[in-house]
C-alpha positions in Angstrom: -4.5 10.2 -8.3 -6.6 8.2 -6.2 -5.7 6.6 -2.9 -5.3 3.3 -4.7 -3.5 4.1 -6.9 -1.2 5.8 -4.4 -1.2 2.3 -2.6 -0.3 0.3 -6.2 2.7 2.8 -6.4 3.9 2.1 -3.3 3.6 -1.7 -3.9 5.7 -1.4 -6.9 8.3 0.1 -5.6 8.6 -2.1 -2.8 9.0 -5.2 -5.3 11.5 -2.5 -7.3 13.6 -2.7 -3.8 13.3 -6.3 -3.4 14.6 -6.8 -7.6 17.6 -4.3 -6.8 18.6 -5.9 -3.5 18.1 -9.2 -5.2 20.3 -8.0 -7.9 22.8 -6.7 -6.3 23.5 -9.6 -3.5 22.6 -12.2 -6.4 25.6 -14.5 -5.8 25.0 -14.8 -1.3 21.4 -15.1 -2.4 21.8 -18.2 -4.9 24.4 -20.2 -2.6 21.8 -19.3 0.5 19.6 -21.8 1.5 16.9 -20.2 0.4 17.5 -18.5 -2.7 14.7 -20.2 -4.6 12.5 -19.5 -2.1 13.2 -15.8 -2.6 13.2 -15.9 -6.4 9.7 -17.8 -6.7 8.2 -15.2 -4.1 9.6 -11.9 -6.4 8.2 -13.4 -9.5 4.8 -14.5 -7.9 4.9 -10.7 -6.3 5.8 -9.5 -9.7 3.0 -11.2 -11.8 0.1 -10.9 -9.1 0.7 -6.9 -9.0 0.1 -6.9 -13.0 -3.2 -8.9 -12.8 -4.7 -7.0 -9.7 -3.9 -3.6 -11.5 -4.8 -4.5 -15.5 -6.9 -7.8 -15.0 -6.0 -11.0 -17.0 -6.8 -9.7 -20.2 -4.9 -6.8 -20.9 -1.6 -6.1 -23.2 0.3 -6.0 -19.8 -0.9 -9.4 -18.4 -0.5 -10.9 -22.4 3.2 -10.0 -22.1 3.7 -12.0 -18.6 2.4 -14.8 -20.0 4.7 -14.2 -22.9 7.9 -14.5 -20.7 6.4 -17.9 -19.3 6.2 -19.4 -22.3 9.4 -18.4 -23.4 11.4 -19.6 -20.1 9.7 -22.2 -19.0 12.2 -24.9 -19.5 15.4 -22.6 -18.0 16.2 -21.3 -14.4 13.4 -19.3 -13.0 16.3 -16.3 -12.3 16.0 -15.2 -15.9 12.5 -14.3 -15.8 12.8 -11.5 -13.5 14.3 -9.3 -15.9 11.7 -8.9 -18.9 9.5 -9.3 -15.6 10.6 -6.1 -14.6 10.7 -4.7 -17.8 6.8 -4.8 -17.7 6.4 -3.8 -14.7 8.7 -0.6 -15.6 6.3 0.1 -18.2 3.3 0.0 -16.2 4.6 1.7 -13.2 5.5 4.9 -15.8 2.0 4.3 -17.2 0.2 4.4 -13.5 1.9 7.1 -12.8 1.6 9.2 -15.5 -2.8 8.5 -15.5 -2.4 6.7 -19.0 -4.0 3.6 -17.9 -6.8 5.2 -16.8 -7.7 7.1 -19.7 -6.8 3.4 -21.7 -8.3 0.7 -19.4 -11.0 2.1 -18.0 -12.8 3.9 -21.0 -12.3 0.6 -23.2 -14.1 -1.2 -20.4 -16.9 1.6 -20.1 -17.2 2.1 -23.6 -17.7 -2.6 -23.9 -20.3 -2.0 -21.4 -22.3 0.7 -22.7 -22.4 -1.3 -25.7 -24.5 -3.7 -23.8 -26.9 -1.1 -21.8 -27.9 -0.2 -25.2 -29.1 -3.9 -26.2 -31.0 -3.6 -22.8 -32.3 -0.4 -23.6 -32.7 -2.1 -27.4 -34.9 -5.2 -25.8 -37.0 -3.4 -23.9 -38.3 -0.8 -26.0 -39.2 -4.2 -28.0 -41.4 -5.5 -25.4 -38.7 -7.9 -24.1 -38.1 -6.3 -20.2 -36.9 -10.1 -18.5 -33.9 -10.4 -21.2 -33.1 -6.6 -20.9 -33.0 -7.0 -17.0 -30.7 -10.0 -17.3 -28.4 -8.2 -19.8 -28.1 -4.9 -17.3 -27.3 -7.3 -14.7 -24.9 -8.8 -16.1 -23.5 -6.2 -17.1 -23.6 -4.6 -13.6 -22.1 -8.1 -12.5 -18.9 -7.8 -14.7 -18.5 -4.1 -13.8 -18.4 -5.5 -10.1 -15.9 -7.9 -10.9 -13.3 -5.3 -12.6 -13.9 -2.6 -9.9 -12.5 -5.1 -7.7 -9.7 -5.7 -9.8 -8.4 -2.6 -10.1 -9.1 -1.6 -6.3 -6.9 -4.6 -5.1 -10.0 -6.7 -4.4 -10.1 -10.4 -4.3 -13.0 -12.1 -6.5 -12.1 -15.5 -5.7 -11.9 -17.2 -2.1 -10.9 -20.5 -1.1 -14.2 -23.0 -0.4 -12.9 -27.0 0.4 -9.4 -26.3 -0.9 -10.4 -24.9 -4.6 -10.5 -21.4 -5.6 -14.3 -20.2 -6.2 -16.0 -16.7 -7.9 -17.0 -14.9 -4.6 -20.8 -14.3 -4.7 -21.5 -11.0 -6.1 -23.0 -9.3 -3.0 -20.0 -10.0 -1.3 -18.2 -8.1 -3.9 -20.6 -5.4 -3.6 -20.3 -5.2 0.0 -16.3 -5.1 -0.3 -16.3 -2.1 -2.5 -18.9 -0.2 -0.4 -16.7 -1.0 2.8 -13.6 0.1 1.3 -15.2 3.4 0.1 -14.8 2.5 -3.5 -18.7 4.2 -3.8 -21.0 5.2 -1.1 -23.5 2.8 1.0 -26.1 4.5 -0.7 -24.6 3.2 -4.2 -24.7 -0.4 -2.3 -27.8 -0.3 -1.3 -29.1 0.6 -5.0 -26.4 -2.2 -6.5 -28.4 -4.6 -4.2 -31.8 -3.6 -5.7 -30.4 -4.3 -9.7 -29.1 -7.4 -8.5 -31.9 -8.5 -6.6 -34.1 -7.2 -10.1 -31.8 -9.6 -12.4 -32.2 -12.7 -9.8 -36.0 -11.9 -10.3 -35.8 -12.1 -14.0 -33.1 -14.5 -14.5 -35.2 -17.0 -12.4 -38.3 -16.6 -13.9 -40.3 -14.2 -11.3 -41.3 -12.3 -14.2 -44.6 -11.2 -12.5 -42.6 -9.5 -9.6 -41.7 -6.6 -11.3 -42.5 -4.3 -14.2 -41.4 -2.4 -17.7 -40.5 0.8 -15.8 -38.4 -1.1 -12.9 -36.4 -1.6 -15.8 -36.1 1.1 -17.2 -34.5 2.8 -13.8 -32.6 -0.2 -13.4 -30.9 0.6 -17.4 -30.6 4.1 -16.2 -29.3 3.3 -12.8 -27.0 1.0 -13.9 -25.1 3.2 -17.0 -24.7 6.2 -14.1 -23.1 3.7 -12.2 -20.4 2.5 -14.4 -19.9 6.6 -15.5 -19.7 6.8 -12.3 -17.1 4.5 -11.0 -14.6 3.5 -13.8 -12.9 0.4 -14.3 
């Protein structure tokens, strides 16, 4: 078990805590002043931990949105416990490494599916829509390392939520030792690669730029699951 995951566990059971005290003092809590307050904050605690650790798209995520739906038009109290019920299941499923071996070799096994149309395009003469694929790819693969590491990939710009630039996400793995500096340095150099190609600077580099960027990029996602 990695430190993060460590740090997920420990962030579970702290909203486990907050459920049981809530539970327990429910009645002091709904004639406080603030018991709505309180409520809101477990179930906005309680949905944010699922998306951070699974992503938006996952069975866990599917199942939040579930209980949403389904009491949307009575009091918010009665969410918490399917709520919880999900994030029972995930907590045991953390815990035990099975979202690991689930999550994270689904998502390798998506993207490898794409390094091989790279690989596919270039051996076909096509190098600028191979590089834009890998990039992509290597974009995404960002995105979800983030995720799972507790990493915001949105910021607020002007009051609205915005996709943080992609060499910010790259720097904010690096920095929280998610990989190495010299693993950011080489992210950099794909990225800077797809720009190139994506923007029509297809003189600036070559076939067998490519080709290590393909090769570069697949280690790179064997490398550092998401």
């Amino acid at each position: 078990m990695n430190d993060k995951e460590k740090v997920f566990l420990q962030q579970f059971e702290e909203i486990f805590k907050n459920y049981e005290y809530y539970q327990k003092n429910r009645k002091l809590i709904m004639n406080s002043g603030n018991g709505q307050e309180i409520i809101n904050s477990l179930i906005t605690r309680m949905k944010s931990i699922v998306e951070r650790i699974t992503g938006d798209d996952s069975e866990y995520y599917k199942r939040i949105e579930e209980i949403f739906v389904k009491y949307e038009k009575q009091y918010d109290h009665l969410k918490l416990e399917p709520l919880k019920g999900v994030l029972d299941g995930l907590y045991q499923d953390l815990k035990m490494g099975y979202l690991k071996s689930f999550s994270e070799l689904i998502h390798s096994d998506i993207f490898s599916d794409y390094i091989e149309m790279a690989e596919y395009l270039l051996e076909e003469g096509y190098k600028d829509p191979a590089a834009v694929i890998t990039g992509s790819t290597l974009e995404e693969h960002l995105r979800k390392l983030c995720i799972k590491n507790g990493i915001d990939i949105k910021i607020m710009l002007k009051e609205k939520l915005k996709p943080k630039k992609t060499d910010s996400l790259n720097s904010e793995l690096a920095r929280q030792k998610v990989y190495s500096k010299l693993e950011q340095k080489s992210v950099t150099a794909w990225l800077d690669l797809r720009n190139k190609a994506a923007h029509g600077n297809y003189s600036e580099y070559n076939d067998d730029q490519v080709k290590l960027m393909i090769m570069g990029v697949r280690d790179f996602i064997v490398r550092n699951l998401a």
